[in-house]
Each structure stands twice: as structure tokens, then as C-alpha cells.
C-alpha positions as CSV (number, residue, x, y, z in Angstrom):
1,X,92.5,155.9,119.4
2,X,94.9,158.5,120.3
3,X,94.8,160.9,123.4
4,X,93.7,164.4,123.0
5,X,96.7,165.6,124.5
6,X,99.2,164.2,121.5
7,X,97.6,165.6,118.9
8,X,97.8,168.9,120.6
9,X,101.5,168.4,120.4
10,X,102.0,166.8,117.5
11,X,100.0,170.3,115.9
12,X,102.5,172.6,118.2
13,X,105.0,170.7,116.3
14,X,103.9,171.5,113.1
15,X,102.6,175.1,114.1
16,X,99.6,174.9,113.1
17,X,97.1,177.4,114.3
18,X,93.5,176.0,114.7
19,X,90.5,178.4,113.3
20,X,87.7,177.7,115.9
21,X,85.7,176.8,112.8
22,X,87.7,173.8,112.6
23,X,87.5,172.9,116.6
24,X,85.4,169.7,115.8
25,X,87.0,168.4,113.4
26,X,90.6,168.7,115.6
27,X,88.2,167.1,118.2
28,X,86.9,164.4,115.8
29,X,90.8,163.4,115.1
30,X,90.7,161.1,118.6
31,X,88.9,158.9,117.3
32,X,89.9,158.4,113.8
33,X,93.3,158.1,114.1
34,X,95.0,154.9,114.7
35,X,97.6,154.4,117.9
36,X,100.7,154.5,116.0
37,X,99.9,156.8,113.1
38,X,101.6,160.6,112.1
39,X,99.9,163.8,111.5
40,X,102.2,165.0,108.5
41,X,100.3,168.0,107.0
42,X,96.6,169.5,108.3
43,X,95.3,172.2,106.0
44,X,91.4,173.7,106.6
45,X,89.5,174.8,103.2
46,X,86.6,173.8,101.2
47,X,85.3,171.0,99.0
48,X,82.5,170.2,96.8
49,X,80.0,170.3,99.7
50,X,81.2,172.2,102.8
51,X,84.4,173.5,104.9
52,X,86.6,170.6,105.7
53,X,90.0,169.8,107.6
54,X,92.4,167.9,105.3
55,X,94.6,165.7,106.7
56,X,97.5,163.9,105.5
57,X,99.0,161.4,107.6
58,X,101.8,158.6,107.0
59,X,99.6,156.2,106.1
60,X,96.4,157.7,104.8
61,X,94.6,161.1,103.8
62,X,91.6,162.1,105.5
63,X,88.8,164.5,104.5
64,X,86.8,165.4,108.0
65,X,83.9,167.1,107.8
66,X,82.1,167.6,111.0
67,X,78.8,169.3,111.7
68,X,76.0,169.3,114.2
69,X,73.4,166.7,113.0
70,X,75.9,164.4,110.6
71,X,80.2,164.0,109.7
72,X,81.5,163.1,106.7
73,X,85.0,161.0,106.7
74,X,86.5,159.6,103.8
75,X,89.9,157.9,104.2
76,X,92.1,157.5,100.8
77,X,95.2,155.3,100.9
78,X,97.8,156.3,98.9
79,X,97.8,152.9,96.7
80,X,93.7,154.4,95.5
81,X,95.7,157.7,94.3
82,X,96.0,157.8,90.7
83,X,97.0,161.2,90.2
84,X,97.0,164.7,92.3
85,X,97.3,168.4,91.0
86,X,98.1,171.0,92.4
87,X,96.9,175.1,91.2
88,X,97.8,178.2,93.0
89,X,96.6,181.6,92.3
90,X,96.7,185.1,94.1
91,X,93.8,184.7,96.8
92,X,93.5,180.6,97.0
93,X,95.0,177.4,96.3
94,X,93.1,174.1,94.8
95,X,94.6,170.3,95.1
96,X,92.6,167.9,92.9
97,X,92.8,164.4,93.9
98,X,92.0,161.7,91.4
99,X,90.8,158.4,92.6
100,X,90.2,154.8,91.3
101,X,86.7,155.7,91.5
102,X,85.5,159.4,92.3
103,X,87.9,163.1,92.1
104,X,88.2,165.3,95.2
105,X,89.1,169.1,95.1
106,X,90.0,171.0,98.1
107,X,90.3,174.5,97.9
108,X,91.6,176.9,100.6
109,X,92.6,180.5,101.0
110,X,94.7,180.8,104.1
111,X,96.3,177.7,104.3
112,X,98.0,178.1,100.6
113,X,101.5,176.6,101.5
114,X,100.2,174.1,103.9
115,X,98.2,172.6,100.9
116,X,100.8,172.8,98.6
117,X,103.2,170.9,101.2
118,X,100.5,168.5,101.3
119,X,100.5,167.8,97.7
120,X,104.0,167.5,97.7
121,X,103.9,164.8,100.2
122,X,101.1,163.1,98.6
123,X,103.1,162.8,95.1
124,X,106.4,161.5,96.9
125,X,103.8,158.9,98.4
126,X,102.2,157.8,95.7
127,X,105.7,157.2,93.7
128,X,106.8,155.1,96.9
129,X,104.4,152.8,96.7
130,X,104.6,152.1,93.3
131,X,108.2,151.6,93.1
132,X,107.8,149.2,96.1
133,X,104.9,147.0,94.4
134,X,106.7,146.0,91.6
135,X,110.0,144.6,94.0
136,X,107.3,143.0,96.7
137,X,105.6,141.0,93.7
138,X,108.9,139.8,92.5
139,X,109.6,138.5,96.4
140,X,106.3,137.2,96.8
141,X,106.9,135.2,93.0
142,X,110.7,133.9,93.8
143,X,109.3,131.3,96.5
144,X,106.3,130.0,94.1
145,X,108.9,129.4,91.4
146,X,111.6,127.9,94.2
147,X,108.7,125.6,95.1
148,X,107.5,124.8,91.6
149,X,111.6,123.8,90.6
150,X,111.7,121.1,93.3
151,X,108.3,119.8,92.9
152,X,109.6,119.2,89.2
153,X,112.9,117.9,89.9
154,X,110.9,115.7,92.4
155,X,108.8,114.3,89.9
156,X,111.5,113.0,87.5
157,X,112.2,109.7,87.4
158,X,115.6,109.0,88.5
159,X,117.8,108.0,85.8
160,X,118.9,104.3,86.4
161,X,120.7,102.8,83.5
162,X,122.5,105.3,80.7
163,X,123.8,103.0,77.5
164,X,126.9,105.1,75.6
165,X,126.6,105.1,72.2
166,X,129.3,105.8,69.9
167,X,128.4,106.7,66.2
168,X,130.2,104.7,63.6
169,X,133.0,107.1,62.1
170,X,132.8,108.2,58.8
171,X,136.3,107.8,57.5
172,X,135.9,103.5,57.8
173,X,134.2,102.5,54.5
174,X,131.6,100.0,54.3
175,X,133.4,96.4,53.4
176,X,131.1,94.8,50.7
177,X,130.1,91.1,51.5
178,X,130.6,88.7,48.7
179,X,128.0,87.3,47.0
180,X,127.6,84.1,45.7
181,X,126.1,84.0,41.6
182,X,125.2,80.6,40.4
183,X,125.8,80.2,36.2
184,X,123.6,77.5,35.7
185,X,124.5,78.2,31.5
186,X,128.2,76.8,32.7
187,X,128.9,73.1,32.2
188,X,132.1,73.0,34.4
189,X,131.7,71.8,38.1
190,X,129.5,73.4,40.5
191,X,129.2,73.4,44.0
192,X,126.2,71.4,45.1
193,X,124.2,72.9,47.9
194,X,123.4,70.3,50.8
195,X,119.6,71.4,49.9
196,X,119.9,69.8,46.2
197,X,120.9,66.6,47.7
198,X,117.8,66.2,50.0
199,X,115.4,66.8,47.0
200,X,117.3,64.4,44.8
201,X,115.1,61.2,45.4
202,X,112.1,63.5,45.1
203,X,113.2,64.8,41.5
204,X,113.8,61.3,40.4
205,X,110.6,60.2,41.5
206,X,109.3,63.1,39.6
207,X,110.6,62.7,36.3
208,X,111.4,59.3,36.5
209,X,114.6,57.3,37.5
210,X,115.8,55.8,34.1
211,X,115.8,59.5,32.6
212,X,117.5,60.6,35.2
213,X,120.0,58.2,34.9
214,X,120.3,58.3,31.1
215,X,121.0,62.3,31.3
216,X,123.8,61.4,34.1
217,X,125.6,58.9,31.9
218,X,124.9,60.4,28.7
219,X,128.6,61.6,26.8
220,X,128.8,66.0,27.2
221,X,127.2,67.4,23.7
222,X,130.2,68.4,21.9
223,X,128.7,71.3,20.4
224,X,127.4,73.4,22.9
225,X,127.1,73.7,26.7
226,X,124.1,71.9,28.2
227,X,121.7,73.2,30.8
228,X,121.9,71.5,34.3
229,X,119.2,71.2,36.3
230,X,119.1,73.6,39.6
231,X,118.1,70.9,41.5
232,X,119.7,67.6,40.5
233,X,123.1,69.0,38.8
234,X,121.8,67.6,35.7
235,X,120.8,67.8,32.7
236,X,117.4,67.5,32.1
237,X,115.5,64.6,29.5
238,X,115.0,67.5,26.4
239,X,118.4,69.3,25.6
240,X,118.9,72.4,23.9
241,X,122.0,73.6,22.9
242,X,122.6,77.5,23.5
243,X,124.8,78.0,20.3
244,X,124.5,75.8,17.7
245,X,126.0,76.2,13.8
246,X,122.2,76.1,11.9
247,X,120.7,79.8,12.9
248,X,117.7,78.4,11.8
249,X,117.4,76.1,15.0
């Protein structure tokens, strides 16, 4: 609540000249405005339902409208303004204010530069604000994504053991492992696995110890190579020779 007394000076600053139709809304200012808030522009006219005192302050803009059994205040921030126009012709002026959710227009007659001043103050308002929102959301974002970095570099596991691992080059060739073929169509010496040993006994008991023996000590077939047995190194009882003269055999 402001005192009476600096409002009166604050409109001696502006030079504004009161119409004593107006007197209660001037009066009615006391107790609207806050303790640290700027009369900017006042400008007396008319809207939709009556005479009003338009007032545009550094914070808000106020439409008073005072009479003897009721009062009418409605206070717009500039952040609910979504557009104002301004239209002046030879014996008035109109502002049309556009809201979020209703439109206001003001017309007045002898107050003609005072409105448009206070549409031009409006407008410059109005841009402020919305060049300031988009830089205040960024500020108010940059700590939320600060804080959600280190609660994520928080919640990785620290990294205790890290193995190198060097790719083979591709210039060395692969070195081909010889393998070992067994010709068992070949009646010269052969290397006797340890395995062929161990089953010996069990492949004499098999086929019987005298053939066995017999195909051991029998003379090599001097026609054709014989076919050793994979498991004794012998040949077994029935030989077949591989090439023989008779193509009939």
C-alpha cells in the first residue's frame, strides 16, 4: 500500500492532469498498488462497460473502474499478453489488448498520446519477457543435467582390471600342422601306435592265437602287397592280393 501523497508525485512527474471523473479511481490506486511498484503510463477512457483509468505500471496493467455501489479491477501481467493493437483516428484512440483467455479494448479521446505511449510500453514488455523466458529455462535446466551427469558417473562401476588385446597381424601366415596319414595298402614298416600293442592279447584272443601266429610267420606273397591288420600289424587269416595277373579274380 502506497501513501496518497506519492502517487500525487509520481503523477506531477508524469504531468498528468486528473479529470474529477476520474478522482476515485486516483483514490482507489492506495490500495492497489504494491510498496515498491512504478506508475509508468495513466490514461482515462472507456471500455466495454463503463469509463475506466488505465494504468500501466512496471510490473502489471491495471483496468480500475470505480463507482458508487461496486469497482471493477482486473490486473494483467505482461507474461498473459499475447498480443496488443494499437488504432488512432481523428477524435479518439483504441488499444485492443488480447489475453490468454478474454480481449480488452480501451478507447479514449483526450488522452490519445498517453494511450499510445502506453501501448508502446506494453509491446517493449511483452518482448522482454519472452526473450528472458527462453534464457531462465536454459538456467533452470543446466543444474538438472549437472546433477543427472554425476549421478550417472556415480553409478558406474569402477573399472578394476582392463586385459590388452593385441589382434594377430595379418601379414604372419598361418603355419600348417602336419598330419599324420596311415597307408595300411603299404607292406613296408609302419610305426606301431602304443594303443595297438595294448589290444594285441585281446585280438589274439579274438581270432585265435595259432592264426595269428601262422599270418606272422607266413613268407610276404610275392605277388602283391598284403593287407595288415590296423590293430595287430598283421595280416589277417584270408588274404587278398590288390593286383593280381588273372583279371578275372
Amino acid at each position: 500500500m502506497l501513501h496518497p501523497s506519492l502517487i500525487e508525485a509520481r503523477l506531477g512527474e508524469l504531468d498528468f492532469k486528473v479529470s474529477r471523473w476520474f478522482k476515485s479511481e486516483i483514490n482507489e490506486l492506495q490500495h492497489i498498488l504494491m510498496d515498491h511498484e512504478k506508475i509508468v503510463v495513466l490514461v482515462c477512457g472507456r471500455y466495454f462497460g463503463s469509463f475506466a483509468l488505465l494504468v500501466a505500471t512496471d510490473q502489471r496493467l491495471l483496468l480500475i473502474d470505480k463507482r458508487v455501489f461496486f469497482m471493477t479491477v482486473e490486473d494483467t501481467r505482461y507474461d498473459m499478453i499475447a498480443e496488443i493493437d494499437f488504432n488512432s483516428q481523428v477524435y479518439s484512440a483504441t488499444a485492443t489488448i488480447f489475453t490468454m483467455n478474454k480481449t480488452h479494448k480501451f478507447t479514449s479521446v483526450k488522452y490519445k498520446r498517453q494511450l499510445r505511449d502506453l501501448t508502446t510500453y506494453v509491446q517493449r514488455r511483452v518482448m522482454e519477457i519472452r526473450q528472458q523466458s527462453p534464457q531462465q529455462a536454459s538456467d533452470l535446466m543446466q543444474p538438472a543435467l549437472n546433477y543427472t551427469n554425476a549421478t550417472t558417473q556415480q553409478s558406474r562401476p569402477a573399472r578394476v582390471f582392463q586385459q590388452s588385446y593385441q589382434a594377430p597381424s595379418t601379414n604372419a601366415l598361418p603355419q600348417q600342422q602336419p598330419t599324420h596319414q596311415t597307408d595300411y595298402y603299404h607292406s613296408g614298416q609302419q610305426a606301431v601306435h602304443p594303443t595297438f600293442k595294448a589290444h594285441l592279447g585281446h585280438v589274439a584272443h579274438l581270432v585265435g592265437t595259432a592264426a595269428t601266429r601262422a599270418a606272422h610267420n607266413s613268407p610276404p606273397h610275392t605277388t602283391g602287397y598284403r593287407m595288415p591288420s590296423p590293430y595287430s600289424q598283421g595280416s589277417f587269416v584270408s588274404r587278398r592280393p590288390i593286383v593280381t595277373p588273372n583279371s578275372n579274380y
